[in-house]
C-alpha positions, 0 to 999 in steps of 0.5 A, a space after each residue: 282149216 284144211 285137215 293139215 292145219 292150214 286155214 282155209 276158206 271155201 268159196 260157196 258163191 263161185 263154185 261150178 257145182 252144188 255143195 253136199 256138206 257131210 258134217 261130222 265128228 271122228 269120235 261119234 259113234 253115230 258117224 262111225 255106223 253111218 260110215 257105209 252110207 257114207 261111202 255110198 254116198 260119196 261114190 254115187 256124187 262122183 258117179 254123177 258129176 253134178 255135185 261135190 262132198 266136202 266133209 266137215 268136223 268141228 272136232 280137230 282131234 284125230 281127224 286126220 288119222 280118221 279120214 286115213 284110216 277110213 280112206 274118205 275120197 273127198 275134202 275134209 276141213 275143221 270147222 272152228 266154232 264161234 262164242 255164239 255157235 257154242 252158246 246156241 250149242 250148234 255143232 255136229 248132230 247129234 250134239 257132243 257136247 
């Protein structure tokens, strides 16, 4: 789902460019010290033209104050969590469970 609540799919079969996926989760601090490398990363991909970053968050709580407030230049979406990704506990890393 887009950051706006809309749902959303993304196409990974017909897409012109590779995917780098940024996941992540507004309230972990480990994001928010990585957020420079982030920026960093996010300007050599659209310097180069050869890739796309898609952020993704499994937390839908202040995300979108979060990619505002952090100016985040590429698409974020919400990540819905499955029973069997909550029961093998897959999610953002490091884990907040």
């Amino acid at each position: 789902m887009t950051v706006d609540g809309k749902a959303t799919a993304i196409d990974l079969v017909h897409q012109a460019k590779p995917i780098v996926f940024y996941v992540f989760n507004p309230a972990c601090p480990w994001c928010a010290a990585n957020i420079e490398n982030l920026r960093a990363l996010s300007k050599a991909i659209a310097s180069h033209g050869t890739e796309q970053l898609i952020g993704l968050s499994f937390q839908k709580n202040g995300l979108a104050e979060y990619v505002a407030k952090e100016k985040l230049d590429f698409p974020v979406y919400v990540v819905q969590i499955s029973p069997v990704q909550a029961q093998m506990r897959l999610g953002s890393t490091p884990g907040l469970w």
